[in-house]
SEDO-500547 format. One record per residue (C-alpha): residue number from 1; residue in one letter; x, y, z. Coordinates in steps of 0.1 Angstrom, whole numbers. Example, Ala and Ser with C-alpha at 12.3 -4.5 7.8 and 13.67 -1.06 7.14 Angstrom:
{num = 1 residuo = A xx = 123 yy = -45 zz = 78}
{num = 2 residuo = S xx = 137 yy = -11 zz = 71}
***
This chain:
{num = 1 residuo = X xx = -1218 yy = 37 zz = 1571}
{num = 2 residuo = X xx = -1222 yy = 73 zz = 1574}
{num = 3 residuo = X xx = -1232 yy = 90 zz = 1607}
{num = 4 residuo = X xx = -1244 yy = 123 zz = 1611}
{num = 5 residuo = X xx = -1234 yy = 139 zz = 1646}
{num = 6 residuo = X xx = -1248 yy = 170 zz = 1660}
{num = 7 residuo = X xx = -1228 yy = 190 zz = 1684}
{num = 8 residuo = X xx = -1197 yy = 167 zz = 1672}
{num = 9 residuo = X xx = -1172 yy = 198 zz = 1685}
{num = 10 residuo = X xx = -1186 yy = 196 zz = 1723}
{num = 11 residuo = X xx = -1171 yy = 177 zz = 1749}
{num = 12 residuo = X xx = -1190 yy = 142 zz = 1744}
{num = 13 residuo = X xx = -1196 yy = 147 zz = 1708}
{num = 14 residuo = X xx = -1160 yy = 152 zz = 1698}
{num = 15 residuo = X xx = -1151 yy = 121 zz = 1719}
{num = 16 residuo = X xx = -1177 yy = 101 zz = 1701}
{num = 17 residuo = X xx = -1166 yy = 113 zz = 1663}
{num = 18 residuo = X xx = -1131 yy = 108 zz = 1675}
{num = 19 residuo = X xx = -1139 yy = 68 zz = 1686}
{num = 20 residuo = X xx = -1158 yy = 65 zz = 1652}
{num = 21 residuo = X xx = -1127 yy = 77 zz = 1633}
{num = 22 residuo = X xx = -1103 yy = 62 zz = 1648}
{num = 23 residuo = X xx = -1119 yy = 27 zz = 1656}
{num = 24 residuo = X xx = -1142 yy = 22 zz = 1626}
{num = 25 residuo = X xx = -1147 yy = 24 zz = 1588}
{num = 26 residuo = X xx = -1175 yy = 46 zz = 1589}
{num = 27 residuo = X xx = -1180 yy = 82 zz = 1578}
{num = 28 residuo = X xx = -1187 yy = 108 zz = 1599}
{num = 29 residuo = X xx = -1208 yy = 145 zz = 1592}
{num = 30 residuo = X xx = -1203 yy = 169 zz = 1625}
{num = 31 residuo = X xx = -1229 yy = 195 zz = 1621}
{num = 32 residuo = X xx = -1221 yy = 220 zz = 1652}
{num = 33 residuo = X xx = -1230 yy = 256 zz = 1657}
{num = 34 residuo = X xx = -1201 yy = 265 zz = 1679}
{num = 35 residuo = X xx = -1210 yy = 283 zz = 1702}
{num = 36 residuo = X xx = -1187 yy = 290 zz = 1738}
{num = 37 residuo = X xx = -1184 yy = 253 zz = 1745}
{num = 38 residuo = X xx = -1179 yy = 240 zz = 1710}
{num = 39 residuo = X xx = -1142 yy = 235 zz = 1697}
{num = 40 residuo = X xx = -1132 yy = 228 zz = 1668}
{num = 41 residuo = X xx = -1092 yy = 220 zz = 1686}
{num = 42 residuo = X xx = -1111 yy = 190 zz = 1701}
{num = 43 residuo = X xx = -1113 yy = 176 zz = 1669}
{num = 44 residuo = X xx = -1079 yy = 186 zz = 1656}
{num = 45 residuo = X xx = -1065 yy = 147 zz = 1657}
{num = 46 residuo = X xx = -1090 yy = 133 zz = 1631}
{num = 47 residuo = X xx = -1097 yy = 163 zz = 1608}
{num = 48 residuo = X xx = -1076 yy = 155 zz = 1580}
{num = 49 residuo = X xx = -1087 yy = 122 zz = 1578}
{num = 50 residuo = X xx = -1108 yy = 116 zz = 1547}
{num = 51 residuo = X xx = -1139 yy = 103 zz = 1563}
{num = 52 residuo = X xx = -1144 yy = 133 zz = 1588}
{num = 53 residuo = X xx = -1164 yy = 164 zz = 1576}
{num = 54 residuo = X xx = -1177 yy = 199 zz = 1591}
{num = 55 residuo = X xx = -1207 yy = 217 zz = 1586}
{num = 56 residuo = X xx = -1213 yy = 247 zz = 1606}
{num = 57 residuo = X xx = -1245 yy = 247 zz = 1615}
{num = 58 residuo = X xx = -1273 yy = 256 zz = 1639}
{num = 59 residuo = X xx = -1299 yy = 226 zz = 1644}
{num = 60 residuo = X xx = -1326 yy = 249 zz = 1647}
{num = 61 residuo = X xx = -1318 yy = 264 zz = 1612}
{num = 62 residuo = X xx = -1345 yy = 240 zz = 1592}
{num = 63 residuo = X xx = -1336 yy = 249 zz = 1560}
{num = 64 residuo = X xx = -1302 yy = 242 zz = 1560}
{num = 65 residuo = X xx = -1308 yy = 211 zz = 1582}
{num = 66 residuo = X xx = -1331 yy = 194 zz = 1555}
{num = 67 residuo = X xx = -1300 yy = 200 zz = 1529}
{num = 68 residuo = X xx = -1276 yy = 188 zz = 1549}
{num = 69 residuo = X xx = -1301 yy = 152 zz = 1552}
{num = 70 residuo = X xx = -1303 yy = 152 zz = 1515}
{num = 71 residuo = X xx = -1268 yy = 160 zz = 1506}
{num = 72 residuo = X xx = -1250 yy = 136 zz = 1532}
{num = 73 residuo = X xx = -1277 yy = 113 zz = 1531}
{num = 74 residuo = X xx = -1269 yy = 92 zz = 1568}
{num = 75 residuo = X xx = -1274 yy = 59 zz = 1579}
{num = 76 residuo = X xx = -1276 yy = 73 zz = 1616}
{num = 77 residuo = X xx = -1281 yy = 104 zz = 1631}
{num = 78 residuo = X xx = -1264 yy = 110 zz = 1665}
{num = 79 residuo = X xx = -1280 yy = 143 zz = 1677}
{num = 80 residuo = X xx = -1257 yy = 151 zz = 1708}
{num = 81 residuo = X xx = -1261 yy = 189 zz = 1700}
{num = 82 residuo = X xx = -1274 yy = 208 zz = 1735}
{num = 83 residuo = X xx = -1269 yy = 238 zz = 1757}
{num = 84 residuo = X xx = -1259 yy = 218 zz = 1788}
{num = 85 residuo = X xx = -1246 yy = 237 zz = 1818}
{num = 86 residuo = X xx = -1272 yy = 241 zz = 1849}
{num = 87 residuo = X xx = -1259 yy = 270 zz = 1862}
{num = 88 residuo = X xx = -1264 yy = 290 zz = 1827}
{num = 89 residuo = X xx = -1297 yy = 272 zz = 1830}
{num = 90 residuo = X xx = -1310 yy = 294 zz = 1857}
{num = 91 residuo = X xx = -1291 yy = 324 zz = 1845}
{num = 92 residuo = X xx = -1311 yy = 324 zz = 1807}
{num = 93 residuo = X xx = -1331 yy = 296 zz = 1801}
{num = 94 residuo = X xx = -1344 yy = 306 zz = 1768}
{num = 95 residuo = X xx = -1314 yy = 294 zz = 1750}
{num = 96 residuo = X xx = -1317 yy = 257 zz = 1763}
{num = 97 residuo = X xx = -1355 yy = 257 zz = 1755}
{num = 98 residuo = X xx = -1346 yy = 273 zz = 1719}
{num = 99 residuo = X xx = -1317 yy = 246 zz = 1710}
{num = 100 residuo = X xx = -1328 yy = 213 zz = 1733}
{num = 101 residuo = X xx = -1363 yy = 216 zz = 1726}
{num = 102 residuo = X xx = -1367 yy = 235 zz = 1694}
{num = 103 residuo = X xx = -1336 yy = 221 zz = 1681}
{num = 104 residuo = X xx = -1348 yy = 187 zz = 1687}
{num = 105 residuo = X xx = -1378 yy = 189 zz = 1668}
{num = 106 residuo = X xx = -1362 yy = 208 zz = 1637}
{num = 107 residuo = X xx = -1337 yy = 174 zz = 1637}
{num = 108 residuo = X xx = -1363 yy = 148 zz = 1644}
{num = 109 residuo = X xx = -1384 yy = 162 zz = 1611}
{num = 110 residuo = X xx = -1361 yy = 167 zz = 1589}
{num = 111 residuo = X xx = -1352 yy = 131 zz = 1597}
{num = 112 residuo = X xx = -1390 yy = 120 zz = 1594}
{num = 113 residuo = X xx = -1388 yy = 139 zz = 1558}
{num = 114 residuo = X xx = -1359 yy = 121 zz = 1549}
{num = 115 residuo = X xx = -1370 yy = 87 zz = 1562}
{num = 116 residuo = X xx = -1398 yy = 89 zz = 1543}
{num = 117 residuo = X xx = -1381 yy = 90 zz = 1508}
{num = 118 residuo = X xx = -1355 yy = 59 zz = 1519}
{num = 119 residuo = X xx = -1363 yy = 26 zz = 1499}
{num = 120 residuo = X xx = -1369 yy = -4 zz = 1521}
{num = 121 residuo = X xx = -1335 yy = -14 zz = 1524}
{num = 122 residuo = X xx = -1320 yy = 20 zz = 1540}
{num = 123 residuo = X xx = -1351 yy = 22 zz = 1561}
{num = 124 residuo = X xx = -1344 yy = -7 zz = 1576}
{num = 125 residuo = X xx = -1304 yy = 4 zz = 1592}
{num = 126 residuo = X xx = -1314 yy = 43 zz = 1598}
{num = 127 residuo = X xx = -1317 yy = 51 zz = 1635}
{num = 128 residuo = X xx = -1320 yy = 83 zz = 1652}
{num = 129 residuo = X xx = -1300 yy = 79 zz = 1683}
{num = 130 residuo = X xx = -1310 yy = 110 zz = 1708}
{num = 131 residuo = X xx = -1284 yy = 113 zz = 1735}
{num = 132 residuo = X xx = -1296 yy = 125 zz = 1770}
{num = 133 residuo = X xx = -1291 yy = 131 zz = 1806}
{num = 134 residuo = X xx = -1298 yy = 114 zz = 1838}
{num = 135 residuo = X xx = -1308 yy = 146 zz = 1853}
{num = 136 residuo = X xx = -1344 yy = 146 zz = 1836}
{num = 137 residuo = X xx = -1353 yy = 119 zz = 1865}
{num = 138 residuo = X xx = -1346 yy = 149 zz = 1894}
{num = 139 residuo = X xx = -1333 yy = 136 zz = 1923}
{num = 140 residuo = X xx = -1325 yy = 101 zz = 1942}
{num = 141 residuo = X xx = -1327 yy = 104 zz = 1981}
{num = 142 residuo = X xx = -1317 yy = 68 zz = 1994}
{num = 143 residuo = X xx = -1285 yy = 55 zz = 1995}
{num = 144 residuo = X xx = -1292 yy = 27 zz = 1972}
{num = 145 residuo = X xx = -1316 yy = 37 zz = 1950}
{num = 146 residuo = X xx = -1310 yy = 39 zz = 1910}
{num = 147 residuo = X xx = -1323 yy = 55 zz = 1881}
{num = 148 residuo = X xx = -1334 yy = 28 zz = 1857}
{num = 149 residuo = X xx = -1351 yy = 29 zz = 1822}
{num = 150 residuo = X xx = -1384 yy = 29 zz = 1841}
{num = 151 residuo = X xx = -1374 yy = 58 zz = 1865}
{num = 152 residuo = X xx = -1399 yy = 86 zz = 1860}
{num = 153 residuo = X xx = -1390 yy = 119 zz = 1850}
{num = 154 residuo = X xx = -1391 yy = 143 zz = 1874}
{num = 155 residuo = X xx = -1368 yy = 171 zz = 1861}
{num = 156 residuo = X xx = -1353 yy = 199 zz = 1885}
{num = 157 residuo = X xx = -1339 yy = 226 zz = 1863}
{num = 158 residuo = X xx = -1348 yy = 241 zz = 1834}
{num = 159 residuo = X xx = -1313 yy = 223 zz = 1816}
{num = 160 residuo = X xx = -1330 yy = 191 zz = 1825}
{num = 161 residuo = X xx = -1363 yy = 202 zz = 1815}
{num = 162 residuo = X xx = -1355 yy = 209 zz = 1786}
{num = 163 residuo = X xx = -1334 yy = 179 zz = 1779}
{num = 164 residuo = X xx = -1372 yy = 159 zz = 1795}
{num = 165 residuo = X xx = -1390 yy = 176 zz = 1768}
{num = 166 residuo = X xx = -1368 yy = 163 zz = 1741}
{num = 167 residuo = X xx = -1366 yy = 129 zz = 1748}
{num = 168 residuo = X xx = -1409 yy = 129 zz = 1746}
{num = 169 residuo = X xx = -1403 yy = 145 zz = 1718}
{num = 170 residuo = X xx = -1382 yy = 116 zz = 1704}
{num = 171 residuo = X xx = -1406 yy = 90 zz = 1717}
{num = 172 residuo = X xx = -1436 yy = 110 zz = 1702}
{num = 173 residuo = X xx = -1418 yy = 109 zz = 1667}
{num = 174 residuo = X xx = -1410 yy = 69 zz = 1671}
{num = 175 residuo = X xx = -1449 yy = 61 zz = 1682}
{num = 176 residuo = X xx = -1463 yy = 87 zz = 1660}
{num = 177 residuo = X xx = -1444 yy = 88 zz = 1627}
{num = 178 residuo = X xx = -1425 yy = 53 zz = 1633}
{num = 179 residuo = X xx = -1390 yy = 75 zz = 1629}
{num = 180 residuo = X xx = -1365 yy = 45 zz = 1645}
{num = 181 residuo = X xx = -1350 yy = 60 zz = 1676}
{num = 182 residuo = X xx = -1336 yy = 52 zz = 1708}
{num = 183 residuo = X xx = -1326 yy = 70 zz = 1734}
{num = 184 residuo = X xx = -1298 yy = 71 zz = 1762}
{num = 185 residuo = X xx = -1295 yy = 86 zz = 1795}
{num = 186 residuo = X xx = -1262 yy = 91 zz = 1811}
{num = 187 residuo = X xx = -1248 yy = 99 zz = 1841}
{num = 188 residuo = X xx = -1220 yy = 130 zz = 1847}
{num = 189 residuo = X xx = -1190 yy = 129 zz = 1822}
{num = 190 residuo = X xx = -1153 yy = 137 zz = 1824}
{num = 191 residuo = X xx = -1117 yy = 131 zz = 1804}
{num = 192 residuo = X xx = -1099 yy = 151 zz = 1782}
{num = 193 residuo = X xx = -1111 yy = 184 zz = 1764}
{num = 194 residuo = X xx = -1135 yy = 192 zz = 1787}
{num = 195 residuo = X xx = -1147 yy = 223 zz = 1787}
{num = 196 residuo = X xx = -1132 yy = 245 zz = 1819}
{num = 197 residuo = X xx = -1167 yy = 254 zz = 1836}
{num = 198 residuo = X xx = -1175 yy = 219 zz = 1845}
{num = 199 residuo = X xx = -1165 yy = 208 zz = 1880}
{num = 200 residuo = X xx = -1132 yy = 182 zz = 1872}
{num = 201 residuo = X xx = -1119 yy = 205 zz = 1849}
{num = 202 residuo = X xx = -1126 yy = 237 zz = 1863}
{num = 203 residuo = X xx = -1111 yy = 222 zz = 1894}
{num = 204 residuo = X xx = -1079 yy = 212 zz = 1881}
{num = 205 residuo = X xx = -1073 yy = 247 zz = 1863}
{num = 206 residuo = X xx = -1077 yy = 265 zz = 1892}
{num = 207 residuo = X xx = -1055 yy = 246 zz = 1914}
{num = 208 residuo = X xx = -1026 yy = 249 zz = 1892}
{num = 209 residuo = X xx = -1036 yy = 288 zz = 1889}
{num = 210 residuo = X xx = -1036 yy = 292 zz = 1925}
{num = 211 residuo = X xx = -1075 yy = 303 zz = 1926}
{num = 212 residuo = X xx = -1101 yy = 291 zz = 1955}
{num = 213 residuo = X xx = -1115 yy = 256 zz = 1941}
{num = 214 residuo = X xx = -1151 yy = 262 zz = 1947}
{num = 215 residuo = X xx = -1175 yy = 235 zz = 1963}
{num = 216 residuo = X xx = -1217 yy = 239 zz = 1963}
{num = 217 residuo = X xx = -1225 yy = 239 zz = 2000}
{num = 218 residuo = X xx = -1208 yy = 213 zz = 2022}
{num = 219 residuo = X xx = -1198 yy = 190 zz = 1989}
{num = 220 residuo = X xx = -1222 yy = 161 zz = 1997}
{num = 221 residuo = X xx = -1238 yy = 158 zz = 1966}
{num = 222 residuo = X xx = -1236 yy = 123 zz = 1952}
{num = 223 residuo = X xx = -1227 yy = 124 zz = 1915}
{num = 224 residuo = X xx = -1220 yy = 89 zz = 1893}
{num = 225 residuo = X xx = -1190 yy = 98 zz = 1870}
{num = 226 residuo = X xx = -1182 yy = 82 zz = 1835}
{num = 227 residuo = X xx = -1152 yy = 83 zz = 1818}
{num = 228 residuo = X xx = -1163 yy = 101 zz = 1783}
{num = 229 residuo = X xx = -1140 yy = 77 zz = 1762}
{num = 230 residuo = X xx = -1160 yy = 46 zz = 1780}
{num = 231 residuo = X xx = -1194 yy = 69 zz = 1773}
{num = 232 residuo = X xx = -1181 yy = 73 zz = 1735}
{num = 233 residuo = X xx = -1183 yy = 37 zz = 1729}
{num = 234 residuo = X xx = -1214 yy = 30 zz = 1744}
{num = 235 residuo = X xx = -1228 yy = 56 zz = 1721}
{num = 236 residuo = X xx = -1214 yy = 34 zz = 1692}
{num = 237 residuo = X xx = -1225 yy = 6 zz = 1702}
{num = 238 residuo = X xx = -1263 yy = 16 zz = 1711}
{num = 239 residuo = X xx = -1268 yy = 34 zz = 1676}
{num = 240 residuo = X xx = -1256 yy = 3 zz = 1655}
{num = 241 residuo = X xx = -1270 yy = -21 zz = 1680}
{num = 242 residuo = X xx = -1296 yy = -9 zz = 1699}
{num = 243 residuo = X xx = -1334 yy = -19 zz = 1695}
{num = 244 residuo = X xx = -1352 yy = 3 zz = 1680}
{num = 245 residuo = X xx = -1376 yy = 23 zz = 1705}
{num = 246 residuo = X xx = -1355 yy = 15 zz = 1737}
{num = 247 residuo = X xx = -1340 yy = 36 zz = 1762}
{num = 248 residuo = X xx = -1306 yy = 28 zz = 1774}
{num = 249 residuo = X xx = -1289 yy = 44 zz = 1806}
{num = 250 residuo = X xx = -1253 yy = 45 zz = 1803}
{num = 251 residuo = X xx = -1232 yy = 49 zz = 1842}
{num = 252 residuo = X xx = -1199 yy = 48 zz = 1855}
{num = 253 residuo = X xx = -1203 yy = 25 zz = 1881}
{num = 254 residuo = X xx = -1181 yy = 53 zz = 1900}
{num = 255 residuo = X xx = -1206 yy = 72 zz = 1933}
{num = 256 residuo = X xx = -1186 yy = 101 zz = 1950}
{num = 257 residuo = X xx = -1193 yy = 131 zz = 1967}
{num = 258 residuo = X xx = -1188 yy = 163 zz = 1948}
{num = 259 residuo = X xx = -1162 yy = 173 zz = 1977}
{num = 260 residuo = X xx = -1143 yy = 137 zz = 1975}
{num = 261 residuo = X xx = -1138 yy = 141 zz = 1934}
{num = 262 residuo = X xx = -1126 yy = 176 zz = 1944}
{num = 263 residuo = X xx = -1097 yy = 162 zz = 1973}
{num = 264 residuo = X xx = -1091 yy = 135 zz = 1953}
{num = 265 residuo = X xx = -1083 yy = 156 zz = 1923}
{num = 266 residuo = X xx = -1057 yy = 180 zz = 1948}
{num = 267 residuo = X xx = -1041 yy = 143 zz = 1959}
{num = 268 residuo = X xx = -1027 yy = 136 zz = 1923}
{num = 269 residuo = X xx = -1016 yy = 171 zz = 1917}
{num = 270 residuo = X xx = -1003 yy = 173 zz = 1954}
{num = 271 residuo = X xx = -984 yy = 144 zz = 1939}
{num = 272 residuo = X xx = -973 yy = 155 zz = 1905}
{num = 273 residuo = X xx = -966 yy = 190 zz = 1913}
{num = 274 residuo = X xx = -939 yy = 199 zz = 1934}
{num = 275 residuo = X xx = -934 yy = 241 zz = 1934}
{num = 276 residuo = X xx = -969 yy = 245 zz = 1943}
{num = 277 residuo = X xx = -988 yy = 284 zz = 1939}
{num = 278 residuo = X xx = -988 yy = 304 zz = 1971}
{num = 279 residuo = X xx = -964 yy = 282 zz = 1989}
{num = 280 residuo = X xx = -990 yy = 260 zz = 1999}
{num = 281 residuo = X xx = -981 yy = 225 zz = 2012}
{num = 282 residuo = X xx = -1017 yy = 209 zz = 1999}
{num = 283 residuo = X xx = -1040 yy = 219 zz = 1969}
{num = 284 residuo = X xx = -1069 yy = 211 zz = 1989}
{num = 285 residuo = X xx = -1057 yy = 242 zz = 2011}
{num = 286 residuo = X xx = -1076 yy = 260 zz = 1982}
{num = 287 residuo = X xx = -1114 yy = 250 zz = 1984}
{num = 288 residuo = X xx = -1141 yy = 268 zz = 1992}
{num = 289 residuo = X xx = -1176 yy = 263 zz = 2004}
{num = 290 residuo = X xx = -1198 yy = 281 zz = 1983}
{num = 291 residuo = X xx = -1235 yy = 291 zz = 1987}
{num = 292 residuo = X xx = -1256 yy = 258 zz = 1969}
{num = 293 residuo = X xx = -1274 yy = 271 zz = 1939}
{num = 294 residuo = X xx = -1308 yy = 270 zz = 1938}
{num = 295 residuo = X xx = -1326 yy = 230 zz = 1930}
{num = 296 residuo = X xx = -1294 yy = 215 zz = 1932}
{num = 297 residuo = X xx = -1304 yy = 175 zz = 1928}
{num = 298 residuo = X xx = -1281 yy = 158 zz = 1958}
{num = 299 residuo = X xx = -1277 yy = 126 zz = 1941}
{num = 300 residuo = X xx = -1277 yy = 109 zz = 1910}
{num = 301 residuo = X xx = -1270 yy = 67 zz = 1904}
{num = 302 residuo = X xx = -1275 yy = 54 zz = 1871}
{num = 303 residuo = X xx = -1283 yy = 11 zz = 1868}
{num = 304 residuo = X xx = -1267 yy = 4 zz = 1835}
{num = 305 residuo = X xx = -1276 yy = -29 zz = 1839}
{num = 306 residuo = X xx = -1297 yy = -29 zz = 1806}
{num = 307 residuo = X xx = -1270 yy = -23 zz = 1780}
{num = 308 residuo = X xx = -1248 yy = -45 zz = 1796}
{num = 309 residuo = X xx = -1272 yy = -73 zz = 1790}
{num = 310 residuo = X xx = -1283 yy = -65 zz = 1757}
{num = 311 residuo = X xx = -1253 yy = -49 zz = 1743}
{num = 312 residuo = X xx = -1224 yy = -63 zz = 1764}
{num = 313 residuo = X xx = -1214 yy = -28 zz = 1771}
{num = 314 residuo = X xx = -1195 yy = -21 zz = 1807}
{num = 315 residuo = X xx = -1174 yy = 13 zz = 1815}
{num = 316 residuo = X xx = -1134 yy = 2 zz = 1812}
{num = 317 residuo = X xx = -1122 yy = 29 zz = 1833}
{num = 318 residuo = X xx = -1128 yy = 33 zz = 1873}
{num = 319 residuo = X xx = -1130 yy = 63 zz = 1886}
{num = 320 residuo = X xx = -1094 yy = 60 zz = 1901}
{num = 321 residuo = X xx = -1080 yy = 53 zz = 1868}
{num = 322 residuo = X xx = -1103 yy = 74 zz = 1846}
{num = 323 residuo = X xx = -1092 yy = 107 zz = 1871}
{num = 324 residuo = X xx = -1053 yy = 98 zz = 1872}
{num = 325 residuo = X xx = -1056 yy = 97 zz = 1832}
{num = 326 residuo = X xx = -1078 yy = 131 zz = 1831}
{num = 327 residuo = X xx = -1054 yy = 151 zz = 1852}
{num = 328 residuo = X xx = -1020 yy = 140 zz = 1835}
{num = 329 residuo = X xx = -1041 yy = 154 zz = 1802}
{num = 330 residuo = X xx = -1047 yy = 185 zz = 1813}
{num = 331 residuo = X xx = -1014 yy = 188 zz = 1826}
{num = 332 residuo = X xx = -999 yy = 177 zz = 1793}
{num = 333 residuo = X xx = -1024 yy = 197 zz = 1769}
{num = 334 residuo = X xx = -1021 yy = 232 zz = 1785}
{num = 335 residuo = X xx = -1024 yy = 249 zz = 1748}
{num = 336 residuo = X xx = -1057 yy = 234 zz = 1746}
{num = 337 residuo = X xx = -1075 yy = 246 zz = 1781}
{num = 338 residuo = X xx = -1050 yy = 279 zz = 1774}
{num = 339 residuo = X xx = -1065 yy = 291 zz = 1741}
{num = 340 residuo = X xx = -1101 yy = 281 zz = 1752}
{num = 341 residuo = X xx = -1099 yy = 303 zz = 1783}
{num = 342 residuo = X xx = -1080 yy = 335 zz = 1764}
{num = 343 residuo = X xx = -1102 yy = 331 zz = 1736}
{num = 344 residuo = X xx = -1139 yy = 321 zz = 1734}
{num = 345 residuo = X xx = -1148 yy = 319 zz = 1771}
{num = 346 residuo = X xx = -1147 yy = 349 zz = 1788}
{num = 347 residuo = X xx = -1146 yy = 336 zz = 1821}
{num = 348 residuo = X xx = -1178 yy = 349 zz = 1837}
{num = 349 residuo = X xx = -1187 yy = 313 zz = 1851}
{num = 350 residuo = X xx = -1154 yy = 299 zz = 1862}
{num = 351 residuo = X xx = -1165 yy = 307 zz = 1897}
{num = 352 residuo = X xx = -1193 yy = 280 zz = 1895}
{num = 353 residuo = X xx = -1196 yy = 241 zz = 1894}
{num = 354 residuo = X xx = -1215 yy = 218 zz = 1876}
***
């Protein structure tokens, strides 16, 4: 089978091309504009391997999307591609309406042009897989309440408007043009090669530099983490299995607070580390409270109930083991985080949390 994956060198995307690689037969196209979160180091472990390819390319550029369709011809698409970060959100929001939105609808019709031409046969296994966020339901007050499939959308930034717009932009194409699609929401993602503005990471890196580890107001928000190699597969799985015109959310299973990820985080390296920066006898000696940014959603809780019924899909990883596994990488991969914080991010973020 050959899958086309867009935005293949972010964070999600390289840990889904790296499952696909390493765990199937199939072939796999990574079409990824690189921009400041994109890195093509993340992909480093399959890139020799015969079935992995590279085009760089921006998904709003129609032109060369429809010859990359025609040339690679795909069985799937998996269009991860997407500015992502809410904080840059606010700052410029043009770009995330120019690649989520725009971006979205160059893919989904040079898909609905290629779908067209398929005989019967490849009709019949081509999906579009669209790969979303939780954040376009807004925001979950009670304690127990949980975004389902059914959840409306109620988006609070413009990151997770934008990310709204695309998946009725997908739906549209499926009831419109009959393009197969489904869709799949998930909650917040961590592991290894993540990119060093998001909150685990970015935490992490500045404990072992010694910097103030930054928390959004008093920490409370309620975030449901997923271990990215446990999201990977349940990628997989919903864009060879999934029914065509469903919506799948995809959770941890794993509720903290923003401030408990953040002491649980200084525990390990309070435990691995013993000369610590500053002569400081706890990393959690270095947070912060920091003004909340504006909108900020105080809790999100995904039911994944859904694709563990139809798919048999559940998260392996808890929280506690998913964490303990992320900080030993970072730990043991510094020429990774190193080169991406000399080289293509400048920096100008690494105050701020996701």
């Amino acid at each position: 089978m050959k899958i086309l994956v867009t935005g293949g060198a972010g964070f999600i995307g390289s840990a889904v091309v790296r499952n696909i690689i390493n765990n199937t037969k199939d072939e796999v196209l990574v079409v990824d504009s690189l921009t400041y979160a994109g890195n093509l180091e993340s992909l480093a472990p399959v890139a020799q391997n015969s079935r992995y390819r590279f085009s760089h390319t921006d998904i709003t550029n129609s032109v060369k999307i429809e010859e990359l369709f025609n040339e690679y011809a795909p069985d799937i698409v998996m269009h991860l591609a997407a500015e992502s970060h809410v904080d840059r959100s606010i700052d410029g929001p043009a770009a995330f309406i120019h690649t989520n939105v725009i971006g979205t609808f160059v893919l989904l019709d040079a898909a609905r042009n290629y779908y067209s031409k398929l005989n019967a046969e490849k009709k019949a296994s081509f999906r579009f897989h669209h790969i979303s966020t939780d954040e376009v339901y807004g925001d979950l007050h009670g304690t127990d309440d949980l975004f389902t499939e059914d959840t409306p959308y109620a988006p609070s930034s413009p990151y997770s408007a934008s990310k709204a717009s695309s998946d009725h932009l997908v739906r549209a194409w499926n009831r419109t043009y009959g393009l197969p699609t489904v869709i799949t929401n998930c909650s917040n993602n961590y592991g290894p090669y993540h990119f060093p503005e998001k909150l685990i990471p970015l935490i992490i890196l500045n404990a072992l530099a010694g910097k103030p580890l930054p928390v959004y107001g008093d920490g409370s928000q309620i975030r449901d983490w997923l271990y990215v190699e446990d999201h990977a597969r349940a990628l997989y799985k919903v864009a060879t299995e999934g029914k065509i015109g469903e919506t799948y959310n995809i959770g941890g299973h794993n509720e903290r607070k923003n401030i408990d990820v953040v002491k649980t985080i200084c525990s390990i390296l309070d435990r691995l580390i013993v000369n610590k920066p500053k002569d400081i006898a706890s990393f959690a000696e270095l947070i912060t409270f920091v003004t909340d940014r504006p909108g900020h959603d105080m809790r999100y809780a995904i039911d994944a109930t859904k694709i563990k019924n139809d798919l048999g899909w559940v998260p392996e990883e808890t929280f506690e083991t998913g964490i303990e596994k992320t900080v030993h990488w970072y730990l043991d991969n510094k020429e990774w985080w190193q080169r991406v914080l000399d080289g293509s991010y400048a920096g100008e973020r690494l105050g701020l949390t996701n």
